[in-house]
Each structure stands twice: as structure tokens, then as C-alpha cells.
C-alpha positions in Angstrom: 14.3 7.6 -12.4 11.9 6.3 -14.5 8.9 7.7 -12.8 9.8 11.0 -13.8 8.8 10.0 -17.0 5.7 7.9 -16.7 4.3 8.8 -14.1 4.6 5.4 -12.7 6.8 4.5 -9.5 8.2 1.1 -10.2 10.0 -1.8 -8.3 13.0 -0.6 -9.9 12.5 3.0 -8.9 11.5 2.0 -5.4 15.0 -0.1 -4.7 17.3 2.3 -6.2 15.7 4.7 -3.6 16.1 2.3 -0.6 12.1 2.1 -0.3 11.9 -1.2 -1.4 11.9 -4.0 1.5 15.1 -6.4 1.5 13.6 -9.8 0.8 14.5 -11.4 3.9 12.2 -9.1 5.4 9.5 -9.8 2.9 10.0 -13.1 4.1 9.3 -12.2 8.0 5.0 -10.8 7.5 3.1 -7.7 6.4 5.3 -4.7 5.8 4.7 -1.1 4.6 5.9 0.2 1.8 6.3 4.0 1.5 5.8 4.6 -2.2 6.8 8.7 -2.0 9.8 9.0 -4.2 9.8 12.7 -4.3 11.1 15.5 -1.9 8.1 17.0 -0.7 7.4 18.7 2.2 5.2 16.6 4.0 6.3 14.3 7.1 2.3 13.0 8.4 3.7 9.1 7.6 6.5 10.2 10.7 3.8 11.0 13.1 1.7 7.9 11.8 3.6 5.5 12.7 3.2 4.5 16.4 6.8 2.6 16.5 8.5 5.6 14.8 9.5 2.8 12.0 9.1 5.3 9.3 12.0 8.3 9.2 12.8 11.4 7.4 15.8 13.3 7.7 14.3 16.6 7.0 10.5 17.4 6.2 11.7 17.5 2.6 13.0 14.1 2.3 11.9 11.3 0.8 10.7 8.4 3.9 12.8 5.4 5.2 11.3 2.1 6.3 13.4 0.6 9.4 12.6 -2.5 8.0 13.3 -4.6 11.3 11.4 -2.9 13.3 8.4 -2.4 11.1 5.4 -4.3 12.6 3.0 -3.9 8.9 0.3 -2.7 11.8 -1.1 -0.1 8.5 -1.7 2.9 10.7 -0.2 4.7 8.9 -1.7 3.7 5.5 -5.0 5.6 5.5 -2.8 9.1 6.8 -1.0 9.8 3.9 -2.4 12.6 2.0 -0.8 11.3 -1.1 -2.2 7.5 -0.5 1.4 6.5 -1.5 1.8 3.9 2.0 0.5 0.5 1.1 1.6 -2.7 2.7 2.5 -6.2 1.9 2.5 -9.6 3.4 3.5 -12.2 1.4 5.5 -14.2 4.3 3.3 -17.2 3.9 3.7 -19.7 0.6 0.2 -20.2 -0.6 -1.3 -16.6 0.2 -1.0 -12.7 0.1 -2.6 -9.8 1.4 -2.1 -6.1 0.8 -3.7 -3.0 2.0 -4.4 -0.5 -0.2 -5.7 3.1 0.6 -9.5 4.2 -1.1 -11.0 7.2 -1.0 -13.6 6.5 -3.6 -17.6 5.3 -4.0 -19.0 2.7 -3.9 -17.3 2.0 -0.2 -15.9 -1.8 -0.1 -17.9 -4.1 2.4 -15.9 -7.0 3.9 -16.7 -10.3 1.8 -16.5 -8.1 -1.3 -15.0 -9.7 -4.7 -13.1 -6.5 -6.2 -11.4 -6.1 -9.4 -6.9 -5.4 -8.6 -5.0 -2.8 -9.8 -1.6 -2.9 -10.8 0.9 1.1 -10.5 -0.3 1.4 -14.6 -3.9 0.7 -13.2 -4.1 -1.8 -15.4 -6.4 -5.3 -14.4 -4.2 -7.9 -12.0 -7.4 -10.2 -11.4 -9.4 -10.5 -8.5 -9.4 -10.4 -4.4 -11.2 -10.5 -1.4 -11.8 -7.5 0.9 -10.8 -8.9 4.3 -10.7 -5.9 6.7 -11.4 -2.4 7.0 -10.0 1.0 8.7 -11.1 4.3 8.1 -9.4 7.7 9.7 -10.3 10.9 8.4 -12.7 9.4 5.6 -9.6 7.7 4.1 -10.2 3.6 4.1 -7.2 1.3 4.5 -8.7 -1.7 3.0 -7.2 -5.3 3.6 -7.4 -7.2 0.2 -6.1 -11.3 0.2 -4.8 -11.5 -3.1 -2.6 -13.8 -5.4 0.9 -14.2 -4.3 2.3 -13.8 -7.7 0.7 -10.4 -8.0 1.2 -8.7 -4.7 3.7 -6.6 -4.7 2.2 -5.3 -7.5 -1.4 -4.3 -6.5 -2.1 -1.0 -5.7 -5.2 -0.3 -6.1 -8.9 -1.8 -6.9 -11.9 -1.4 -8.1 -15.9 -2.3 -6.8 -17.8 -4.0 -8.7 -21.2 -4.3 -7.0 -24.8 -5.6 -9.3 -27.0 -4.4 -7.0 -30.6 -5.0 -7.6 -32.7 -1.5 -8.0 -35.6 -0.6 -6.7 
């Protein structure tokens, strides 16, 4: 796995792992994507998810996505300690959202312009904070975004000119 590596989970890593969605689901509306290649012992995306969509066979396994049954509701986004549950909807042909987990300053309003990151954290372009949820001072923020780029966005940046004074 090329993660081990870098550092980076890719696409590539993500499918050979069975966490990447088939794309006949992509096709259906949001769904998550549980980005936790590693055997850890941690199981809080189980208990998340209020459909039970998101398995594990032991508390050290990596998480499985019942893809059919997965609503892409994002409780379970802001939960994970490791921010590694984001999710996708790219069903329709001239739009895209994600949502992202933030735990950083300046807080995101709705109506913000922010600045997308890619898994390198490098720059992807721009989007539009739509929605926010917060539990436990983690935010699951709803970005819309470029189609082209959103299975690649996971993360993003504020960028606020405020006036001082």
C-alpha cells in the first residue's frame, strides 16, 4: 500500500481495500467514505452510524461501507477521532458536494468562499460552505464543489479579510 509510504491514502489504496464506493453507487447520492486504512483499535464510526451501514469485524479492523444501504446522512463524519470519514455526492451531472471534518480556527460560516484541499493538501480551487454540524467541537462542514474535483477534496482552508478595528 502506497500510503505506508507517503503518508497519503489514495484512490488506489482505498479500492484495493474495499473502501472505495462501486460507481453505481456513486451514481445513486451522497455517500461516506471511511478513509481508515489501518487496523486500529477504534470502532466510534460503528456506533455513529444510526443505520449500522458502517461494519467492523473486530475493534481492530479496518471499516466496511454497506454501500446499499448507506443513506450519506454524515453523522458519523464529525465522530471520528481520526477525521478520516468524509462523504461524497456527485450523483447529479453539473454539481458536487462533500463534507469534510474541521476542527481548526477561523470557524467556517455558511456563505463562506474557502480555499479545497486535495489528500497531499495541496490547492484544488474553490467552494462554497453550504451547511454545518458540530458534535463534540468537531464541525462536519458541507462544501459544493467542482465535480471534477470531488472525490478528491479533503480538506479546506478559510480565508476571511476581515476589517480590524
Amino acid at each position: 500500500m502506497s500510503f505506508r509510504c507517503t503518508g497519503i491514502v489514495s484512490v488506489d489504496d482505498l479500492k484495493k481495500l474495499g473502501l472505495y464506493p462501486p460507481p453505481e453507487r456513486l451514481k445513486k447520492g451522497p455517500v461516506v467514505l471511511v478513509e481508515c486504512p489501518e487496523e486500529i483499535p477504534c470502532d466510534i464510526c460503528v456506533d455513529a452510524c444510526p443505520f449500522g451501514v458502517i461494519i467492523k469485524e473486530s475493534i481492530t479492523s479496518i471499516p466496511k461501507v454497506l454501500w446499499d444501504k448507506c443513506t450519506g446522512c454524515g453523522t458519523c463524519v464529525a465522530k471520528c477521532p481520526g477525521l478520516a470519514i468524509f462523504v461524497v455526492d456527485i450523483s447529479h451531472p453539473a454539481k458536487a458536494s462533500v463534507v469534510v471534518p474541521y476542527e481548526f480556527l477561523p470557524r467556517p460560516r455558511v456563505g463562506d468562499k474557502v480555499v479545497l484541499l486535495g489528500r497531499d493538501g495541496r490547492r484544488l480551487g474553490y467552494g462554497v460552505v453550504r451547511d454545518i454540524f458540530e458534535d463534540n467541537k468537531t464541525l462536519a462542514v458541507k462544501i459544493d464543489v467542482a465535480r471534477e474535483v470531488a472525490l478528491e477534496v479533503r480538506g479546506f482552508e478559510v480565508v476571511r479579510h476581515e476589517e480590524e478595528g
